[in-house]
C-alpha positions as CSV (number, residue, x, y, z in Angstrom):
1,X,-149.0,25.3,106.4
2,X,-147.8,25.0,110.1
3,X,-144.6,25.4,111.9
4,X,-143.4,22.3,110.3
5,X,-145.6,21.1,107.9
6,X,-147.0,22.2,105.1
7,X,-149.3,20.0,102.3
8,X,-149.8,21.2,98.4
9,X,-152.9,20.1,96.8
10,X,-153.8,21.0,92.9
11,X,-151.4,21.5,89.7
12,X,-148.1,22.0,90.5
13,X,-144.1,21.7,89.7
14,X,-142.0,19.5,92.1
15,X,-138.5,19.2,92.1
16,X,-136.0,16.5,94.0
17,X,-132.3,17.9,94.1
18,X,-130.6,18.7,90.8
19,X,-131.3,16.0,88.5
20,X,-134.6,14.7,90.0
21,X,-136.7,18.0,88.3
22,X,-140.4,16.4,87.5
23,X,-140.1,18.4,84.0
24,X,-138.5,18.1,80.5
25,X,-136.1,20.6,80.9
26,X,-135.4,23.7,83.4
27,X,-136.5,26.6,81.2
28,X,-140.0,25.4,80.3
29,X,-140.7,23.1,83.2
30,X,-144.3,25.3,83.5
31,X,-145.2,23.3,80.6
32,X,-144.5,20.1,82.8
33,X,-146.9,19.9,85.8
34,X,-148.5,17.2,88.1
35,X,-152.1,17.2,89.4
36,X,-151.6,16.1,93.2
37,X,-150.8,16.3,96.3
38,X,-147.3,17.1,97.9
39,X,-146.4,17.2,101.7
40,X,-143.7,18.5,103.8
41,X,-142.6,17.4,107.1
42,X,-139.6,19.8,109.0
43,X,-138.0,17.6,111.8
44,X,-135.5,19.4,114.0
45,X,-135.0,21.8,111.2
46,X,-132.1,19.5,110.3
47,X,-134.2,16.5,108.2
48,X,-136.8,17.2,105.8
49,X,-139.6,14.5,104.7
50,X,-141.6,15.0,101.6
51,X,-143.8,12.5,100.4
52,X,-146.1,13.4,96.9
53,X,-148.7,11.6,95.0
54,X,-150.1,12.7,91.1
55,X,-150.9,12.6,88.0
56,X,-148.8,14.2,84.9
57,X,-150.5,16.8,82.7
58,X,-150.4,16.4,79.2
59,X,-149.4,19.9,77.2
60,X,-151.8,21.0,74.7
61,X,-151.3,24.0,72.4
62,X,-153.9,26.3,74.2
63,X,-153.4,27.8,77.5
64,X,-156.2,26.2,79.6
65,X,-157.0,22.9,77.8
66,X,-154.4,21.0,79.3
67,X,-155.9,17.8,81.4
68,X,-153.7,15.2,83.7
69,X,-153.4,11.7,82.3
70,X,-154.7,9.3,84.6
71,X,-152.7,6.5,82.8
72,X,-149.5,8.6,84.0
73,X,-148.8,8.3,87.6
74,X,-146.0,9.1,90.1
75,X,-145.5,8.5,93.9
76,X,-142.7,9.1,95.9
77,X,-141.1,10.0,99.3
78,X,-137.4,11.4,100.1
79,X,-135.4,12.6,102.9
80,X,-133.0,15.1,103.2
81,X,-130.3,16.9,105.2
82,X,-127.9,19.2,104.1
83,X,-125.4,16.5,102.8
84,X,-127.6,13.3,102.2
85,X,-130.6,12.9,100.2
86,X,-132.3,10.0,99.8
87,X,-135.4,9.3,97.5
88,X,-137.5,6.4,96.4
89,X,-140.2,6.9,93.6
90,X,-142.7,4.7,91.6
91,X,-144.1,5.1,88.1
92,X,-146.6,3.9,86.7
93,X,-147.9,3.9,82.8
94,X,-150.5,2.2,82.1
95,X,-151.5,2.6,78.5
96,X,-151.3,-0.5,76.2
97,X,-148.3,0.7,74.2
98,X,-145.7,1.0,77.2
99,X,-147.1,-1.0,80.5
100,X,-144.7,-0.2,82.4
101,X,-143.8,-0.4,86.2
102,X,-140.9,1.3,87.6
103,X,-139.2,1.5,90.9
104,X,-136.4,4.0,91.9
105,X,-134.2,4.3,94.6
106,X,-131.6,6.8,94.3
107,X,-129.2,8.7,97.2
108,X,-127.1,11.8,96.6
109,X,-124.2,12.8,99.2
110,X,-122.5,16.1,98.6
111,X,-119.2,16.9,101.2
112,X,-117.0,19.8,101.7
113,X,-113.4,19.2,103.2
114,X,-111.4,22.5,102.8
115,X,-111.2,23.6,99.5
116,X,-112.4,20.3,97.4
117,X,-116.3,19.8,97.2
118,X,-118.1,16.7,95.8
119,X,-121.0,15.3,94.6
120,X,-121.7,11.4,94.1
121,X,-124.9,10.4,92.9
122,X,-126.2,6.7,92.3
123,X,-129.9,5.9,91.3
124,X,-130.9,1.8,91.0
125,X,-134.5,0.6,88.7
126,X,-136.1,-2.4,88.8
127,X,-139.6,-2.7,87.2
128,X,-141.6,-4.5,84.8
129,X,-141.5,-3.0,81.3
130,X,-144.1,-4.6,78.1
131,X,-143.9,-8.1,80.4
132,X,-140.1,-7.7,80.9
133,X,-138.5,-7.3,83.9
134,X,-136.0,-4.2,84.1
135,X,-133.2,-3.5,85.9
136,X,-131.0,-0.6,85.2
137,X,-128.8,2.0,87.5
138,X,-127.3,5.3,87.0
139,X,-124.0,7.2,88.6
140,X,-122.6,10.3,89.2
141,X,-119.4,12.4,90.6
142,X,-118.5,15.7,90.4
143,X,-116.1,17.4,92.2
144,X,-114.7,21.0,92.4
145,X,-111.3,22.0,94.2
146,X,-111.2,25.8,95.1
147,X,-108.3,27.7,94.3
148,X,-108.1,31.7,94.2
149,X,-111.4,33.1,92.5
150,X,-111.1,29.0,90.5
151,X,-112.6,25.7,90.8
152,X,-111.6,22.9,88.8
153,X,-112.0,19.3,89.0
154,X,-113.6,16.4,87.3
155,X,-116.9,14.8,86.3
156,X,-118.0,11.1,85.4
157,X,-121.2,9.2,85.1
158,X,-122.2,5.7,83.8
159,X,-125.8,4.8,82.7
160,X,-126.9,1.0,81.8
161,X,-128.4,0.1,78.2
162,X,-129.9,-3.2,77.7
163,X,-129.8,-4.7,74.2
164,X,-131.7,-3.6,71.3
165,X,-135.4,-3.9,71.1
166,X,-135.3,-4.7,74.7
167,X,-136.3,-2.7,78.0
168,X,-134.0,-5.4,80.3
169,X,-131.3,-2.8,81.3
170,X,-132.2,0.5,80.1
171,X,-131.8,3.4,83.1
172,X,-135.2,5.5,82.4
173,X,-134.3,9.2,83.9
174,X,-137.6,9.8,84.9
175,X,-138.1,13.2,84.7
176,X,-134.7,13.8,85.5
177,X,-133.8,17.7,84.6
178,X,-132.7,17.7,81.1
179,X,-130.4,17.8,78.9
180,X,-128.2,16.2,81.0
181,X,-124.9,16.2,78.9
182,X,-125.5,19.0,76.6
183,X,-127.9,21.6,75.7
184,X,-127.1,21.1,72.1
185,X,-127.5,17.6,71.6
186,X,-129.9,16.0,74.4
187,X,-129.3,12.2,75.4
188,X,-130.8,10.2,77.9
189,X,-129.2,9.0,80.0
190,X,-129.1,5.0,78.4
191,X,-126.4,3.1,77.8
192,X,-123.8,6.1,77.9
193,X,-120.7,6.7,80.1
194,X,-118.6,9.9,80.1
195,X,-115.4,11.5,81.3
196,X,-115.5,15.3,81.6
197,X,-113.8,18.1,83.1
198,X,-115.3,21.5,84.7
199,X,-113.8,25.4,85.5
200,X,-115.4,28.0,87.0
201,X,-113.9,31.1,87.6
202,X,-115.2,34.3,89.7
203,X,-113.0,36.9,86.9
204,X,-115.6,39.9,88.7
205,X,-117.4,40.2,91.8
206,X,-120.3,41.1,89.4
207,X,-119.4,38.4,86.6
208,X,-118.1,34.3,86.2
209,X,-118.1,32.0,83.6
210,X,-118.3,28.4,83.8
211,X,-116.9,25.5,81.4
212,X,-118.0,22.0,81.4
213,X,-116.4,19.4,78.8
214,X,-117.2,16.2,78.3
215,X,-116.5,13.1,75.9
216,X,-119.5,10.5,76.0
217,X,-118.5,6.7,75.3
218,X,-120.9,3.8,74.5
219,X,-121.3,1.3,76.7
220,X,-123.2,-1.6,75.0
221,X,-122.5,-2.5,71.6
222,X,-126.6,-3.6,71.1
223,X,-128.3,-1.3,73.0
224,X,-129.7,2.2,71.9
225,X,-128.9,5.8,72.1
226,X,-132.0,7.9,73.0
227,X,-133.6,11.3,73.0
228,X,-135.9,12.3,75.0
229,X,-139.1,10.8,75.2
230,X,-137.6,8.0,74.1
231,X,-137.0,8.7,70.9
232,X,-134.3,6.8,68.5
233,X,-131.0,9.2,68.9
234,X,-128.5,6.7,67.7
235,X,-128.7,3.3,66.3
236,X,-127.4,0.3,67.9
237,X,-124.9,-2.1,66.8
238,X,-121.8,0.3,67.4
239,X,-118.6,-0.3,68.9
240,X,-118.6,-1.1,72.2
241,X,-117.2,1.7,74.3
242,X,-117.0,3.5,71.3
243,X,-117.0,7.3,71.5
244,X,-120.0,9.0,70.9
245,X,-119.4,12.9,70.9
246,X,-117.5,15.4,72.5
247,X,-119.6,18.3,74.6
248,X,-118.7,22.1,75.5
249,X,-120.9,24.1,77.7
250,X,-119.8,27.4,78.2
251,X,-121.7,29.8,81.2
252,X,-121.3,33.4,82.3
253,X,-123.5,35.6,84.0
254,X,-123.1,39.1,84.8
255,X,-125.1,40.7,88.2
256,X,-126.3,44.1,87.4
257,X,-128.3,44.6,90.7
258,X,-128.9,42.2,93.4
259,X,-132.1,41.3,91.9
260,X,-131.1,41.8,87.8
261,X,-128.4,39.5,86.3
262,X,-128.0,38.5,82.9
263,X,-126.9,34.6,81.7
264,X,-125.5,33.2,78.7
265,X,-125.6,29.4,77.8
266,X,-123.2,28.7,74.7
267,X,-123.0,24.6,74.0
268,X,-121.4,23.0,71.0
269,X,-121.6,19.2,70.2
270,X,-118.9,17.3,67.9
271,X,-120.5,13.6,67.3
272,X,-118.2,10.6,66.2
273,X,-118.0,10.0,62.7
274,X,-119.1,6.4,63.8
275,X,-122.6,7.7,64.8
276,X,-123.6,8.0,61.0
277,X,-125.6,10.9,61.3
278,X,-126.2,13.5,58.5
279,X,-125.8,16.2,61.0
280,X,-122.6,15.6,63.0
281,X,-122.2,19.1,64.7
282,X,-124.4,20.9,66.5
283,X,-124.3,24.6,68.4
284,X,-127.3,26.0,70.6
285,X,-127.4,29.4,72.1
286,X,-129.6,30.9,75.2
287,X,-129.7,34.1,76.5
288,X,-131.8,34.7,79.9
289,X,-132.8,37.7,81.7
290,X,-133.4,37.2,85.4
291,X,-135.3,39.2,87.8
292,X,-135.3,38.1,91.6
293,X,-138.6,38.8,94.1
């Protein structure tokens, strides 16, 4: 490290704004590392370069018998100031099952004017998949008017799918934190759209609570609904634009201590009947302890 730069080398965790996390999911992302190298540039305290290079780690059951792959690789460089971020990344697989190539390009802008805050998000692939070329993109907004101790406001998103049996189209998250639109059902984010709403509200100075609901549409009638690591979620040949499920994500956290607060993550899932799933409802619960050092 120096004044304004500082370089990572080894097995490590990176993370690029709020849905660019290298790791499955938030909670357990120490079981999703990289073997690399990560540097940081600070220019006039204002813009920040960071340009990385690695390897992923495959997770074994033991504690120290996990080894990178060196089929698995990532590079990538983004800047970023308070408001604008702006990231490019490549990834490469090259094991015979999946050959693929991807590109990403992705900005986020976040702006405050009084009480309204926002967040718009768009990420654009193109790539070469199996021998097929791919090109998919991905969009986000999110905004939060302050009002008393509330905010409320709305949240949308639209994510390509390409037809079934076919990479042409899919958006590939990438190591995008996850789950994205609930933590009791987790999609990728393929081939879905969805309209939400969000409230938070500061009831304590010590406690708040947060709720996020969304309803999650179809937006090819071919293409595929996945889980994550591309699993099969939901089958193609639905409806086009046909609803999928409704989400409910309910947050509160309570601050016993400036360094001790306690969070609870409620989320509930409703799918369409159209799905045809034997399980059409789902509930998760998570309760987290957090210490601050």
């Amino acid at each position: 490290t120096s004044p304004n730069h500082a370089i990572k080398l080894g097995r490590q965790v990176w993370s690029v704004a709020d849905q660019r996390l290298l790791g499955k999911r938030e909670g357990t992302n120490v079981r999703r590392r990289f073997d690399g190298v990560m540097y940081q540039n600070n220019v006039l305290n204002q813009l920040q370069i960071n340009a990385y290079h690695g390897y992923a780690v495959a997770s074994k059951t033991g504690v120290f018998d996990d080894k990178h792959l060196s089929s698995e690789r990532i590079t990538g460089v983004y800047f970023s100031t308070a408001e604008l971020l702006l990231h490019s990344m490549w990834y490469r697989d090259t094991t015979a099952e999946n050959n693929e190539s991807r590109h990403t390009i992705e900005a986020q802008y976040r702006k405050k004017l009084g009480h309204f805050s926002s967040t718009f998000h768009v990420a654009h692939q193109t790539g070469i998949v199996k021998s097929e070329h791919t090109k998919a993109w991905f969009a986000q907004f999110s905004g939060l008017y302050s009002f008393a101790n509330l905010k409320f406001g709305p949240t949308l998103s639209y994510a390509t799918g390409g037809e079934a049996g076919h990479e042409d189209g899919y958006f590939r998250s990438l190591y995008a934190k996850a789950p994205y639109y609930s933590e009791a059902g987790i999609f990728s984010t393929t081939n879905i759209k969805h309209i939400g709403a969000k409230l938070q509200a500061q009831l304590t100075d010590k406690f708040d609570i947060s709720l996020d609901m969304r309803r999650l549409f179809r937006v090819n009638e071919q293409g595929d609904i996945f889980g994550p690591g591309r699993s099969l979620f939901i089958a193609n040949e639905q409806l086009k634009g046909a609803k999928i499920a409704d989400t409910y994500s309910l947050t509160t956290q309570y601050l016993y201590t400036k360094k001790i607060s306690f969070e609870l993550i409620t989320s509930y899932i409703n799918m369409s009947n159209r799905a045809n799933l034997e399980k059409d409802q789902s509930f998760f619960v998570e309760a987290m302890l957090h210490f601050a050092y």
